[in-house]
N, C-alpha and C positions, 0 to 999 in steps of 0.2 A: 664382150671380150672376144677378140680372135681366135684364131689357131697360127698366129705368128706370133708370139708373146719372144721379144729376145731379153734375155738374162743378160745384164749388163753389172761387169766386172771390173773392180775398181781396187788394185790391191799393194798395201804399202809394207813398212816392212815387218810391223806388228799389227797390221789392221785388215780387214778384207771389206769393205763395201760393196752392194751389192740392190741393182733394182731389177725386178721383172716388168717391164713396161710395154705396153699395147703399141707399137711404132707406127699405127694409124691411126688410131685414136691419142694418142700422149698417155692415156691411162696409165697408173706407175699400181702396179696390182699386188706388189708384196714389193717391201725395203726393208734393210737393215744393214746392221755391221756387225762384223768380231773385230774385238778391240784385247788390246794386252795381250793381243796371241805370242806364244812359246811362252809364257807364263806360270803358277800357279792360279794368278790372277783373271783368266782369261775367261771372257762373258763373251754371248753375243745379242743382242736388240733385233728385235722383227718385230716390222710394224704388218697386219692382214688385217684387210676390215674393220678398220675405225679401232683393232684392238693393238695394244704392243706388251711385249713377250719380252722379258729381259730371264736369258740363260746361264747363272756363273758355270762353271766346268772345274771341276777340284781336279784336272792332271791339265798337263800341259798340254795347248791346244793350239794347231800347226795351220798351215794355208789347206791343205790337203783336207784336216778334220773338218777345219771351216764349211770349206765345198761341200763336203758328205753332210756334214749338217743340214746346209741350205736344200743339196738334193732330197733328203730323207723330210724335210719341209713339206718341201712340194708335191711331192708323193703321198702324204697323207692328206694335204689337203687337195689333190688331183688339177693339178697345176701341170704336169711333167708331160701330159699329152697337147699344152697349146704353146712346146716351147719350139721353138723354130730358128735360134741359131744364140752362139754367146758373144759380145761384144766386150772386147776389154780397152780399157785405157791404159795406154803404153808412153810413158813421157817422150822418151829421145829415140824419133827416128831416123835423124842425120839426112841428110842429102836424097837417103834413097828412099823414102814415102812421104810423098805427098798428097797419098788418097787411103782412105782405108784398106784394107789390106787381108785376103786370106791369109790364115796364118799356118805356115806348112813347117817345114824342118828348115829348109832354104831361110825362111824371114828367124826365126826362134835362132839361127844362126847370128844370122845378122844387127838382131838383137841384143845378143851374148857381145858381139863384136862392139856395138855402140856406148856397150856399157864402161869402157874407157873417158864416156862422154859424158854418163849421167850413173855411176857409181853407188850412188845412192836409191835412183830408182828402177834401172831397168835390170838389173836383177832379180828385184824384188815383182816386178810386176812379169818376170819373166814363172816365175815363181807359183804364178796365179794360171798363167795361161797352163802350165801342166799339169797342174790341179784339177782346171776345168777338163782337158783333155781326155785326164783319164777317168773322173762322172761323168762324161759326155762323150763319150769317143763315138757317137753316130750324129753329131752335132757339129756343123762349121765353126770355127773361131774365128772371129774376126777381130784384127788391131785397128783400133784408132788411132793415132799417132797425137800429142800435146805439140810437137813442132810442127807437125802438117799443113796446117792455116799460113803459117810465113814464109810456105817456099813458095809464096811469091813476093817478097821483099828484093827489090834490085840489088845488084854486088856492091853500089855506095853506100847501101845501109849495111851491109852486112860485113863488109872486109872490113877488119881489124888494119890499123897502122904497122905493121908488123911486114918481113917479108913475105913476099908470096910464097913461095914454097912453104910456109909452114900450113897457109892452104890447102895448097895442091897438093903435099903428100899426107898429113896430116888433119887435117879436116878442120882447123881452128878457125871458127868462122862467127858468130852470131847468128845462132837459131830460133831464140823465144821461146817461149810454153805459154801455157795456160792457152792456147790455139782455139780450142774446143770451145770455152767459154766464152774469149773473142767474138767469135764467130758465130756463137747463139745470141749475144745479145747485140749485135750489129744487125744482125735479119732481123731481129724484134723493132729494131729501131727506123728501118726502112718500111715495115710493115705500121708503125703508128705514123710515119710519115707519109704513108700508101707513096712510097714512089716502089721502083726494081730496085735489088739489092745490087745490080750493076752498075745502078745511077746513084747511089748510097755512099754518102760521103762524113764518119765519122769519127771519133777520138774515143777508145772504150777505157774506162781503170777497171780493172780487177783487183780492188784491195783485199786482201784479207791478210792471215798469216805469212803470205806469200804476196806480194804484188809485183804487177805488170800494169805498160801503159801501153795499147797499141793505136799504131794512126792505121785507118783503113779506110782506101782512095778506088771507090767504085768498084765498091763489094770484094777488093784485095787487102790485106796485110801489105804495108809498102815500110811500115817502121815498127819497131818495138821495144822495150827498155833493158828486157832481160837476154842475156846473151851465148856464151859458148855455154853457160849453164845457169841457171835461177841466180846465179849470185850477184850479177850485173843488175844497175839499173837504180830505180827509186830504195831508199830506206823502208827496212819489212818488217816483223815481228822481232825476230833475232838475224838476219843477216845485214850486212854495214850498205848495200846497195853499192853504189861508185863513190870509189876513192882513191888517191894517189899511189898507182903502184910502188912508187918508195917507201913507203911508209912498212909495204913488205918485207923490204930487206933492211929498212931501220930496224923491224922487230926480230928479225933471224941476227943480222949482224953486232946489233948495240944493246941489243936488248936480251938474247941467248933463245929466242923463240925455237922452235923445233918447225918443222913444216907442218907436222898435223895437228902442235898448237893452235899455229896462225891460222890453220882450215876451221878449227873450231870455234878460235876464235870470230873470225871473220863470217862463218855461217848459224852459230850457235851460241853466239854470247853479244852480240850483236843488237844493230838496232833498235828498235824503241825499248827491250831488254836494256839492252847494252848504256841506253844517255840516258836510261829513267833512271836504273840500278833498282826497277820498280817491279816490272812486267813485259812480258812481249803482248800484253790482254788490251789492246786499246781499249777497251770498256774501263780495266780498272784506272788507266791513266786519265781517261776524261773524271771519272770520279773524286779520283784527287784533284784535278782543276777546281770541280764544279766545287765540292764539297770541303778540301781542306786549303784551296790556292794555293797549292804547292807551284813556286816555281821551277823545279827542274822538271815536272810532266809537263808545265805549260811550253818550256822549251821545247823540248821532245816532242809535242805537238806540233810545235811551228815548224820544227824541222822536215818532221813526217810529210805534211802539209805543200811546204813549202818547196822540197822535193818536186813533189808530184804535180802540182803547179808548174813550175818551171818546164818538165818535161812534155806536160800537154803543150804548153806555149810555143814547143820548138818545132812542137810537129808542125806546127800549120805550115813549114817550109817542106811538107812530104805531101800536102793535102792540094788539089785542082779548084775545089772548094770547100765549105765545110756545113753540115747539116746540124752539127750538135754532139753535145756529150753524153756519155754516158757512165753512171757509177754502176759497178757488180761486186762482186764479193761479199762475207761476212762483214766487213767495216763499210764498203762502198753502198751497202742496201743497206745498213743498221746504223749509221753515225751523222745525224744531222750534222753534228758540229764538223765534223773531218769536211763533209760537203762542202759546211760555209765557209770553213777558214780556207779553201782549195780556192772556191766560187770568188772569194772577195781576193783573190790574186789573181785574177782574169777578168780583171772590168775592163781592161783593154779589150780583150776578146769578143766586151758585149755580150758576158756570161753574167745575171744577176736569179739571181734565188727566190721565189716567194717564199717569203719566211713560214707559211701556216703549212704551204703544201709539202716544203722541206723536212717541216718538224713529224708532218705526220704521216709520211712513207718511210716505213719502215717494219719489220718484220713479216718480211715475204710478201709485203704490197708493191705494186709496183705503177710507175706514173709522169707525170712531169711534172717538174718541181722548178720552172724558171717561170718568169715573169712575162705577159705576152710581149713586151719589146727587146726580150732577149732572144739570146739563142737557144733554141732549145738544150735543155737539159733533161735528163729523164735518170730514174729509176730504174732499174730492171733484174729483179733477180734473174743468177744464170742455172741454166739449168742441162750442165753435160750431158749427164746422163742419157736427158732422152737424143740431143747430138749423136752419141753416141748407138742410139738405137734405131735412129733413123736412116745413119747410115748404113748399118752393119744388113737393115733389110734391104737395103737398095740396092746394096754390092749383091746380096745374095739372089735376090728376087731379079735383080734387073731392074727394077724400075727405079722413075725419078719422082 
């Protein structure tokens, strides 16, 4: 292990994650989270040495207590002398970061300012960085940015049909997330390809609770599903993805919706939640498939599915060429079936699936799972975090 180990900080708005990772070797040297934080409820999980630690806390347990936890960790276990800088993930950086970022008064500004944009997390992860500042106040902070990866997506993918001035003064644009993850497993995919990630030409899903689809055209972000905020784009856990703005003011006007109904609705009651009336748990919806053929999960499938399908298809008019797909997230690296039923809507594509290699990548394995006269498809779990720490030492260090 080195003496640059960066603490990589991940923090929501009840939860704090958190890896100490070796950023030249990948080594991940202590994980965990605190969950149910401001709770009575609130525990936190450390994993050290093959051992895991689960903590409850009988008072209420805040981002702040969290940090002093993790630091009084590593202090005991003598961790705190090979730490060398903290890296945090910060969802919405708007227009103005598109590389990692020291994080001073100036950006934590600018942060607070963004947060008109992502409401939901960059307070919350704002939250964390001064957390970390004040158990680390002889420690650089560095931001990672979730929109970072797509400011290099052209103004045709990104302007809305709307007038311009709501642009130009107001910032309503199409940014993306999930950047980080993008991004790691597009390098992973030019590296099983052995070409340059310059020369790298692919199509990534990030499914999980959250999905995104991005096309990425020689080793750039050029399109992506999700937009001024997560809510745009494919069908997700509990959000509706894209649908007919009238249907908004059908439900404000004819219907007596409130605004932060239809927010809730549209974010939180939503999606595969929302057309199962089951789960936003793709695991329990395939279960009902498998086990009681229920038809409304089998709908909800095909939708899910058929979404995300369509959306790949369209990219190829963003692509120069195209090397192959790739699945990430907790549904994209764990759900054969989400695979095949995506895989068997792209045989136009000359996307086909080997059924044996399909069925058995999954849980944190990672592979190619097409058939050799297709196009590549692969598996890839993602893995931000260490993104995340790879950059944060190279901002710091200087080096590439």
């Amino acid at each position: 292990m080195s003496n640059k180990a960066v603490l990589v900080i991940n923090c929501g708005s009840s939860s704090l994650k958190f890896s100490l990772i070796d950023p030249i070797s990948g080594e991940v040297i202590v994980s965990g989270v605190g969950e149910r934080l401001l709770s009575k409820q609130a525990f936190i999980k450390i994993a050290f040495q093959g051992n895991k630690e689960n903590t409850p806390l009988a008072v209420p347990f805040d981002h702040q207590v969290a940090v002093n936890f993790i630091v009084e960790f590593l202090h005991q276990h003598n961790l705190v002398e090979c730490l060398f800088a903290v890296g945090h993930r910060l969802v919405h950086g708007g227009e103005e970061y598109s590389t990692p970022t020291l994080i001073d008064d100036v950006v934590k500004y600018s942060i607070e300012k963004l947060a008109k944009l992502a409401p939901l997390h960059n307070p919350v992860n704002l939250i964390g960085v001064n957390a970390a500042e004040k158990a680390f106040s002889d420690l650089p902070q560095v931001a990672v940015f979730d929109t970072a990866f797509h400011q290099t997506m052209p103004a045709k993918a990104y302007i809305y049909g709307l007038p311009y001035n709501l642009y130009e003064e107001h910032g309503i644009r199409r940014y993306g997330f999930h950047g980080t993850s993008h991004y790691f497993v597009a390098k992973q995919a030019a590296k099983l390809l052995e070409k340059p990630f310059s020369q790298t030409s692919v199509i990534t899903a990030h499914l999980g609770n959250g999905c995104s689809i991005t096309a990425i055209d020689n080793g750039k972000s050029v399109d992506t599903s999700m937009g001024l905020t997560p809510l745009e784009g494919v069908v997700m856990g509990t959000r509706s993805g894209d649908l007919d703005p009238g249907i908004i003011f059908h439900l404000i006007e004819q219907l007596n919706y409130t605004p932060e109904q239809v927010s809730n609705l549209l974010n939180k009651d939503s999606g595969l939640l929302g057309i199962s009336q089951m789960s936003n748990d793709c695991r329990t919806i395939e279960e009902a498939i498998i086990n009681d053929q229920d038809e409304r999960a089998n709908l909800t499938m095909d939708i899910f599915c058929y979404r995300i399908s369509k959306t790949i298809a369209s990219y190829m008019a963003s692509l120069s060429h195209f090397d192959g797909l790739v699945f990430t997230g907790g549904i994209g690296e764990n759900s054969d079936l989400v695979r095949t039923r995506i895989a068997n809507s792209l045989h136009l594509l000359n996307i086909r699936l080997d059924e044996a290699k399909n069925t058995d990548v999954r849980f944190g394995k990672s592979g190619l799972i097409s058939t050799p006269n297709s196009q590549h498809c692969w598996v890839i779990p993602t893995n931000e975090e260490q993104v995340i720490a790879e950059q944060t030492y190279q901002l710091i260090s200087g080096e590439k």
